[in-house]
C-alpha positions in Angstrom: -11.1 -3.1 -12.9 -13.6 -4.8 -11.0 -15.5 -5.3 -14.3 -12.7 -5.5 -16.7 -10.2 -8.2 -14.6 -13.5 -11.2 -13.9 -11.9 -14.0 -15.7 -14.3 -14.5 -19.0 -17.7 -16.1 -18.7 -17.9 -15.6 -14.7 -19.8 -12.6 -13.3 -18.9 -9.2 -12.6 -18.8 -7.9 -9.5 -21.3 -5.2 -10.3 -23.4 -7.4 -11.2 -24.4 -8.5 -7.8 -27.2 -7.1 -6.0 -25.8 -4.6 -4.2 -29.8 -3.5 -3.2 -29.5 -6.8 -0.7 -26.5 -5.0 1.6 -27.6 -1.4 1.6 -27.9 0.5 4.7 -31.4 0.9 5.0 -33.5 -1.3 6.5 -33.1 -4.3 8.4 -30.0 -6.5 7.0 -30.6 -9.5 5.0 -29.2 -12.5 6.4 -25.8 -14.2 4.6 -24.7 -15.0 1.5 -26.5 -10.9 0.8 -26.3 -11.3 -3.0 -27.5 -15.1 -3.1 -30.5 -14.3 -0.4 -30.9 -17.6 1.0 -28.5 -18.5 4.3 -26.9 -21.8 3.6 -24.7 -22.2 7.2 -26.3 -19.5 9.4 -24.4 -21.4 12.5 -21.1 -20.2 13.2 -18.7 -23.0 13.1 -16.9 -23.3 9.6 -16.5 -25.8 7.8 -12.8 -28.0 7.7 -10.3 -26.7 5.4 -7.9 -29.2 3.3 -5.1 -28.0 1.5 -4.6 -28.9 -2.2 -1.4 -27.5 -3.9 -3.6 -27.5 -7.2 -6.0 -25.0 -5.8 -3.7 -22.8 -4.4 -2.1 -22.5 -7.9 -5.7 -21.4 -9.0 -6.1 -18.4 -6.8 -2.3 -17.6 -7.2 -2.2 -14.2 -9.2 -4.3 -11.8 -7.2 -1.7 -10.9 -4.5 0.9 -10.8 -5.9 -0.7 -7.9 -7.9 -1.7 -6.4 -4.7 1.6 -6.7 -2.9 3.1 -4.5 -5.8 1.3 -1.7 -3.6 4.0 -2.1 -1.0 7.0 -2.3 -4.1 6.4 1.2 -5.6 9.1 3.9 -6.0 7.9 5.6 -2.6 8.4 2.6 -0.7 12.0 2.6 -2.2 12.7 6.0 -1.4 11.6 5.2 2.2 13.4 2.3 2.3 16.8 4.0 1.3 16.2 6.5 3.6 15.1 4.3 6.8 19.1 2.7 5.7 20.7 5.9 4.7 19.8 7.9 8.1 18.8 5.4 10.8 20.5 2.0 9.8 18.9 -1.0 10.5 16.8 0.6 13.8 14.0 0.9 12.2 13.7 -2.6 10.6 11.1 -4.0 13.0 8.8 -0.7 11.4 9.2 -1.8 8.2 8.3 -6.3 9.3 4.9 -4.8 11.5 3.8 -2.4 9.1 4.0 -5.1 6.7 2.0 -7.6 8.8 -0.4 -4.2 9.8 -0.9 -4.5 5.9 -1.8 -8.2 5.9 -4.1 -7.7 8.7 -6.2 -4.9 6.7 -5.6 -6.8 3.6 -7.4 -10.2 4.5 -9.9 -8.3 5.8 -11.0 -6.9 2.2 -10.5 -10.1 0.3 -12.1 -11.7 2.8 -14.9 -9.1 2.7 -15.5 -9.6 -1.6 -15.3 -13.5 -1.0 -18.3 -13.7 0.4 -20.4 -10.9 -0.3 -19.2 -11.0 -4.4 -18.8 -7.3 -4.1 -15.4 -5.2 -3.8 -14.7 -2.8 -1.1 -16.2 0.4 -3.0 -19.3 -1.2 -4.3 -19.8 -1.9 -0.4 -18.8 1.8 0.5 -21.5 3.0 -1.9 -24.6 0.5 -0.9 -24.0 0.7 3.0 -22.7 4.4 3.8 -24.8 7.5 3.3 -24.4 9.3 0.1 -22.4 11.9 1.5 -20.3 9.1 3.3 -19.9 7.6 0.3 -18.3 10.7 -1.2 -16.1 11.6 1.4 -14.5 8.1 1.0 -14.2 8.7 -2.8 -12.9 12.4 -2.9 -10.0 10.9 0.0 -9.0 7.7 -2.0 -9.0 9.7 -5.3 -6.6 11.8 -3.6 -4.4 8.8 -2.2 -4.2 7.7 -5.6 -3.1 10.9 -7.1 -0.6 10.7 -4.0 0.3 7.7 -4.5 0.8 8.3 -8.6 3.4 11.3 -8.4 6.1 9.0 -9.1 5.0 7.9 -12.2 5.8 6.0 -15.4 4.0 8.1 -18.2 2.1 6.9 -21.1 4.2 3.5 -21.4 1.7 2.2 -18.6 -1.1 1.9 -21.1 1.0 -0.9 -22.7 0.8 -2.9 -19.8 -2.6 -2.2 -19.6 -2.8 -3.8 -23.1 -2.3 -6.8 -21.1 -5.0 -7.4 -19.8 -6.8 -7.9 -22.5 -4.9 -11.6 -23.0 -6.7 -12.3 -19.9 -5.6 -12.0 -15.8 -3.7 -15.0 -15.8 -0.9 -13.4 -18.2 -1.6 -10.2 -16.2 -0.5 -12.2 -13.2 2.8 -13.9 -15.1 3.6 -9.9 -16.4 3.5 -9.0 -12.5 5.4 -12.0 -10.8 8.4 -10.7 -14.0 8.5 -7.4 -12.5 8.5 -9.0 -9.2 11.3 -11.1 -9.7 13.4 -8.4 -11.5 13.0 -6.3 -8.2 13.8 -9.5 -6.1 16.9 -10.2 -8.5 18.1 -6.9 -8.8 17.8 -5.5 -5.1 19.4 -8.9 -3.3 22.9 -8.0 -6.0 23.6 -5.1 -3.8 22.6 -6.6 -0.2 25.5 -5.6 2.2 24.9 -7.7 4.9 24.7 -11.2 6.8 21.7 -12.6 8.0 22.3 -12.0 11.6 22.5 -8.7 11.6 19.3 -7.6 9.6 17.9 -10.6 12.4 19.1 -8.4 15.1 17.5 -5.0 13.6 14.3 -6.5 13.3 14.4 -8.7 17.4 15.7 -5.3 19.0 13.4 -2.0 18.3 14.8 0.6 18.7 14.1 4.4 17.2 16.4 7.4 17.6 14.6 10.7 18.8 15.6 12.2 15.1 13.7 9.1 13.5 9.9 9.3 14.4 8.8 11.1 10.7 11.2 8.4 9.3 8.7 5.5 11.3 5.6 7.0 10.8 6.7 7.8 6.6 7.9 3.9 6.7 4.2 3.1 7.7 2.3 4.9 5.3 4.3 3.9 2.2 3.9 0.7 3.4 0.2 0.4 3.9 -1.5 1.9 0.4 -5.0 2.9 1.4 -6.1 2.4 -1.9 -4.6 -0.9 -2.0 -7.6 -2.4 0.1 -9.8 -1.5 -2.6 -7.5 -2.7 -5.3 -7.1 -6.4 -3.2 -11.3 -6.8 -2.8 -11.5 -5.7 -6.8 -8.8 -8.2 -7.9 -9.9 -11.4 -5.5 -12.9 -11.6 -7.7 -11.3 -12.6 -10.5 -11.7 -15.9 -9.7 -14.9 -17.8 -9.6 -16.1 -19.0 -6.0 -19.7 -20.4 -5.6 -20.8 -18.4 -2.8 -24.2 -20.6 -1.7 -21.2 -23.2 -1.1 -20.1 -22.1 2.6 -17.0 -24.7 1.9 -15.9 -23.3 -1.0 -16.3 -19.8 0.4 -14.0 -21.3 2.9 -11.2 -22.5 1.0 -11.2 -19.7 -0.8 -10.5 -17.7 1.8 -7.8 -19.8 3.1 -6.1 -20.0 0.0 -6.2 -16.2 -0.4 -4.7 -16.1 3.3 -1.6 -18.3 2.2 -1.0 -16.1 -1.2 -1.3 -13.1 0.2 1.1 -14.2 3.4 3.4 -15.2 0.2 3.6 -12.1 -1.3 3.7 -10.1 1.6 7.0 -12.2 3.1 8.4 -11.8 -0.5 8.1 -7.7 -0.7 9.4 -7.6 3.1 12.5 -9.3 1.8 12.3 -6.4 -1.0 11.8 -3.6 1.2 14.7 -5.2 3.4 17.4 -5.5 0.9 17.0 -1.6 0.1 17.6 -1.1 3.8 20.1 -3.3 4.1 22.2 -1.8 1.0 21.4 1.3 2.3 22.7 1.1 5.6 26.2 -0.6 4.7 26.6 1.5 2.4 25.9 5.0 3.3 24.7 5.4 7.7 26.7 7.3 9.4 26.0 8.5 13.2 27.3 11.6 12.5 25.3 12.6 9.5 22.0 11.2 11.0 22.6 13.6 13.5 22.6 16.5 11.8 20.7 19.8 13.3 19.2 20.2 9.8 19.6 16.4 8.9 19.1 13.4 8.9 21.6 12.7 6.3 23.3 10.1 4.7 27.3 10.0 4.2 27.7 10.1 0.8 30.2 9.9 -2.0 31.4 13.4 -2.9 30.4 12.7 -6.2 27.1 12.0 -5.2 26.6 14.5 -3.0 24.8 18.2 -3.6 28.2 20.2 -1.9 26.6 23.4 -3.1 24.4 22.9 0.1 26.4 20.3 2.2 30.2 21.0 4.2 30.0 18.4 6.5 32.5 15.6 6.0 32.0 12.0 7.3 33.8 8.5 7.0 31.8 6.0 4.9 31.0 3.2 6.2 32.8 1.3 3.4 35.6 3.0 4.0 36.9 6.9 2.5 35.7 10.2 3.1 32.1 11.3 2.5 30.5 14.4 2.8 27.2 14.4 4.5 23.7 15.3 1.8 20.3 13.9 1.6 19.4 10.6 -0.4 16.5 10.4 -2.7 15.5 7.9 -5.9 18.1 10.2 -8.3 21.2 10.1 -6.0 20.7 6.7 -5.1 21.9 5.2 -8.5 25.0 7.3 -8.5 25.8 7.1 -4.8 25.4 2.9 -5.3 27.7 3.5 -8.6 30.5 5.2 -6.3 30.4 3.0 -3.5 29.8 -0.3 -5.5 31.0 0.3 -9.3 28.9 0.6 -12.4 26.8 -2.6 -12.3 25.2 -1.4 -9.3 23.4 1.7 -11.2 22.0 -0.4 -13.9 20.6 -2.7 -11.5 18.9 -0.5 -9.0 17.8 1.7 -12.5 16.4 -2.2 -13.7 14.9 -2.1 -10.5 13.8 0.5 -10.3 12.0 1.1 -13.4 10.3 -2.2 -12.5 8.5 -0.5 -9.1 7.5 2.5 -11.3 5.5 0.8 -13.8 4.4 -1.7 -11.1 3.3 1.2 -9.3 1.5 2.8 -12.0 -0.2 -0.2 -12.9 -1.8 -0.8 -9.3 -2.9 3.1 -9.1 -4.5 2.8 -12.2 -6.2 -0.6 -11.0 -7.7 1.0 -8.1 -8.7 3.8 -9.6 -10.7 2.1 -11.7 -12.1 0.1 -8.7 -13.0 3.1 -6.3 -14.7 5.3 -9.1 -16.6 2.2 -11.0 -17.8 0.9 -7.1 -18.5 4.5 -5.1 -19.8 6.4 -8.1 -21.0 3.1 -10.2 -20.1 4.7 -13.3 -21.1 2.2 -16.9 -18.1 3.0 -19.2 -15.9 0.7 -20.9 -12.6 -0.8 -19.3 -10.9 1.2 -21.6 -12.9 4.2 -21.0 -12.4 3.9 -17.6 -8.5 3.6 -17.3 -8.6 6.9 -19.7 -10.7 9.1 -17.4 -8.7 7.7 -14.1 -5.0 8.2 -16.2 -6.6 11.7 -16.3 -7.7 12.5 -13.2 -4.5 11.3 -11.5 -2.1 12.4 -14.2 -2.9 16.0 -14.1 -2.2 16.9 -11.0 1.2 14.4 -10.6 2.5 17.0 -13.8 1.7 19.7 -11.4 3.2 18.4 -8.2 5.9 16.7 -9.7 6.6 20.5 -11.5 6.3 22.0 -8.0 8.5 19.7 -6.1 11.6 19.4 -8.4 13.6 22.2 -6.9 13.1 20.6 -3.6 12.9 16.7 -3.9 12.2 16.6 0.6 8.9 17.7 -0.2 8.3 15.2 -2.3 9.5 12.5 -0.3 6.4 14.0 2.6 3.7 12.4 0.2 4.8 8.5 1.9 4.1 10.6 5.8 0.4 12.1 4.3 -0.8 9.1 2.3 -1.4 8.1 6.4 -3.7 10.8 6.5 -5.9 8.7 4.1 -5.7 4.9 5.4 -8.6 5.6 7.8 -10.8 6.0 5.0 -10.1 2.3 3.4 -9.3 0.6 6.7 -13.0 1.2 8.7 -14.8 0.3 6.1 -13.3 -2.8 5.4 -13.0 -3.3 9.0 -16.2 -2.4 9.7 -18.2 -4.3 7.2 -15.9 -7.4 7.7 -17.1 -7.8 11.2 -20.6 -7.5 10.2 -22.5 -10.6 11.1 -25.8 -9.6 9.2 -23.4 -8.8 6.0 -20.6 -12.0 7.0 -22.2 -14.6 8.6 -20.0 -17.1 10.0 -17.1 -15.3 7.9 -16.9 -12.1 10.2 -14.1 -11.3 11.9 -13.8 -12.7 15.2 -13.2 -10.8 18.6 -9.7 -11.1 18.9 -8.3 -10.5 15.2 -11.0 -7.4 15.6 -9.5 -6.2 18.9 -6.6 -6.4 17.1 -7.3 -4.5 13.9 -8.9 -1.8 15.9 -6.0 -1.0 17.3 -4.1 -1.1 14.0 -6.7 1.9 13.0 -6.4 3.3 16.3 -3.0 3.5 16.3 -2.7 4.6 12.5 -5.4 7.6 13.5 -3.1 8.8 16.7 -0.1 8.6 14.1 -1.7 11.2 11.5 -2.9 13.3 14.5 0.7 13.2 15.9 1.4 14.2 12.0 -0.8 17.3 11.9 0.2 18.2 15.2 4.0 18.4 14.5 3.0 20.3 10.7 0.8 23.4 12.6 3.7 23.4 14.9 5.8 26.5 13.1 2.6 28.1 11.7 0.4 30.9 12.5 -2.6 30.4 15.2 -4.7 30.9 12.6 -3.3 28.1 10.8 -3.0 25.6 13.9 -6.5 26.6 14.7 -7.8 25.4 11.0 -5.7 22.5 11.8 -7.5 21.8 14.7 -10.6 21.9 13.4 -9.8 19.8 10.2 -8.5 17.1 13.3 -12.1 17.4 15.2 -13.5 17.1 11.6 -11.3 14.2 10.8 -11.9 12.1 14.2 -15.9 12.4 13.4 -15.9 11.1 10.5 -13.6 7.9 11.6 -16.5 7.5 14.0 -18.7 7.7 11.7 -17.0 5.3 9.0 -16.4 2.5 12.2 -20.2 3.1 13.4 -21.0 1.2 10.0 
């Protein structure tokens, strides 16, 4: 995409000289691909605002923030509401700022070098660096792509061709719809879904449900995506000013888009939680569970009965994307299925469309494949297709495994988040556009904690397995903590 989504007549990303940032040698001072150092001091120049320029680099992320719309953020959503209430809403606001942190950090990073994340993987990493990042975001987009939209997504590909800015008008629709369709169902005032997100608080029964929260949240392949799609728009790079304000105005529309899925995610909770948490359920020995409608519920495996929290008996059953329609139609009436199915269908092309995006960024940047834009979406379609058919075939008799892909797309954030960390805070590679002490400090310990959380994860999967097993664990967590090093060594 980084190719194929340049708005006409500016240059490709590719085309920069990726020779100038490689990691041999001594660095070349900044701007790398323009060679000459046009504000080597380190104080910035002002920014002033400008509503008409804002509306120029408008578009790209809102594109990205569809990342943190997709059907697995939905499920999690419904599920955070179903079986924990509104405890875990401060999860859901500082993942979503976690995301913004890593997020500015890759636009930032293509802004001024005029190469996206993967490109930068591939010219500063060793070669077998550089695959291990590839094989590991391939496989977060084939995670990330199980719930899928079919075929129909190579119409909105079609798109594309128009040119990004109706692209970006196709994306803010979908937005909307979600926006639109998710606030009909809210079931609750303002101060309570204030008070969820001022008073943490997580029940011992609701750690897997905080650390799944966090890793549908924050797509690892959506860092790639956001420094692919940023350089769409045309900044003149020897013009440290410019750079400036392009940054700035990325900050803003990215903090806009961000705020605006939050509200998303929220509603789901929010519906979720008036409408189906019960104490009782959540508590469950083999739960959490939601209390459901009978009619909604699975009583072939469920005898537990509950009192819903809008009032008649429930029994208690687990709560996926398929239930959710018709337990919303049984608690709400009919209106409510067709608009979380509106919705709904919305996130899953939206999804779609942002996998196949990055696919297209990761495999033209790491393995700097020619083809064209249509060649390209083909071959990713493929790779990721395949194996969603197979999964998806796997996990339909037993949809909780397939609600584990949000918890292990974790495993993979590493892999996009110290890089663009890492090369962000380059001085060499940023110049007076590196991250400073302080937002690093506290990025590092974003990474630091996300690392501890997928450690916890492995930890608590060996835990009913074979010493055998927990000792290949064990080494696959040694294996997995080098190579974070290694990645954050630069």
């Amino acid at each position: 995409m980084g190719a194929s989504l340049t708005r006409r007549g500016s240059a490709s990303p590719s085309s920069t000289n990726a020779s100038s940032i490689s990691s041999s040698g001594e660095h070349e001072p900044w701007p790398p691909a323009d060679g000459v150092p046009v504000h080597s001091g380190d104080e910035l120049p002002p920014f002033r605002f400008s509503w008409r320029r804002l509306w120029r680099f408008l578009g790209p992320g809102f594109l990205m923030s569809l990342a943190y719309l997709d059907p697995g953020n939905l499920e999690s959503n419904l599920q955070a509401g179903a079986y924990t209430g509104l405890r875990l809403t401060w999860v859901l606001w500082w993942a979503t700022m976690m995301g913004l942190v890593m997020q500015e950090s890759a636009a930032r990073l293509a802004l001024v070098t005029g190469c996206d994340l993967a490109q930068l993987v591939r010219a500063r990493y060793p070669r077998w660096l550089n695959y291990v990042v590839y094989f590991n975001m391939e496989a977060a987009v084939i995670a990330a792509d199980f719930q899928w939209c079919g075929l129909d997504t190579f119409t909105f590909l079609a798109v594309q061709q128009l040119g990004v800015r109706y692209l970006e008008l196709l994306i803010c629709a979908m937005i909307g719809a979600m926006a639109v369709c998710f606030s009909l169902n809210l079931g609750h005032t303002g101060a309570e879904l204030l008070r969820g997100w001022a008073l943490p608080g997580l029940q011992s029964y609701a750690v897997t449900q905080a650390v799944g929260t966090v890793g549908a949240v924050i797509m690892p392949h959506n860092l790639f995506l956001h420094s692919g799609v940023v350089l769409s728009r045309r900044v003149p790079r020897s013009t440290p000013r410019r750079v400036n304000e392009s940054i700035w105005y990325t900050r803003i529309e990215s903090t806009l888009a961000l705020l605006l899925s939050f509200y998303i995610n929220l509603a789901v909770v929010a519906t979720n939680d008036a409408s189906f948490f019960d104490p009782a359920c959540a508590t469950q020995p083999d739960g959490p569970k939601a209390c459901l409608p009978a009619s909604a519920a699975d009583t072939t495996i469920t005898s537990h009965h509950c009192d819903r929290p809008g009032g008649g008996k429930g029994v208690c059953g687990e709560l996926g994307l398929l239930a959710e329609g018709y337990a919303l139609e049984a608690s709400l009436g009919p209106t409510s299925l067709y608009v979380w199915a509106i919705g709904l269908l919305a996130a899953g092309q939206a999804s779609t469309m942002v996998c196949t995006y990055a696919g297209q960024i990761i495999m033209g940047g790491c393995l700097e494949l020619s083809l064209a834009p249509w060649k390209r979406v083909a071959l990713t379609r493929s790779l990721a297709l395949g194996p969603a058919l197979l999964v998806a075939a796997y996990t339909a008799p037993n949809p909780a495994l397939f609600s584990n892909i949000n918890e292990y797309l974790n495993v993979q954030l590493p892999f996009a988040v110290l890089p663009a960390l890492t090369f962000a805070a380059s001085k060499p590679l940023m110049g007076p556009f590196r991250t400073r002490r302080a937002l690093l400090a506290v990025s590092y310990a974003v990474a630091t904690v996300i690392i501890a959380v997928n450690i916890y994860l492995v930890a608590q999967s060996v835990a009913h397995l074979s010493s055998l097993a927990a000792l290949a664990a064990f080494a696959y967590s040694a294996l997995y903590v080098a190579v974070c090093i290694r990645m954050a060594c630069g």
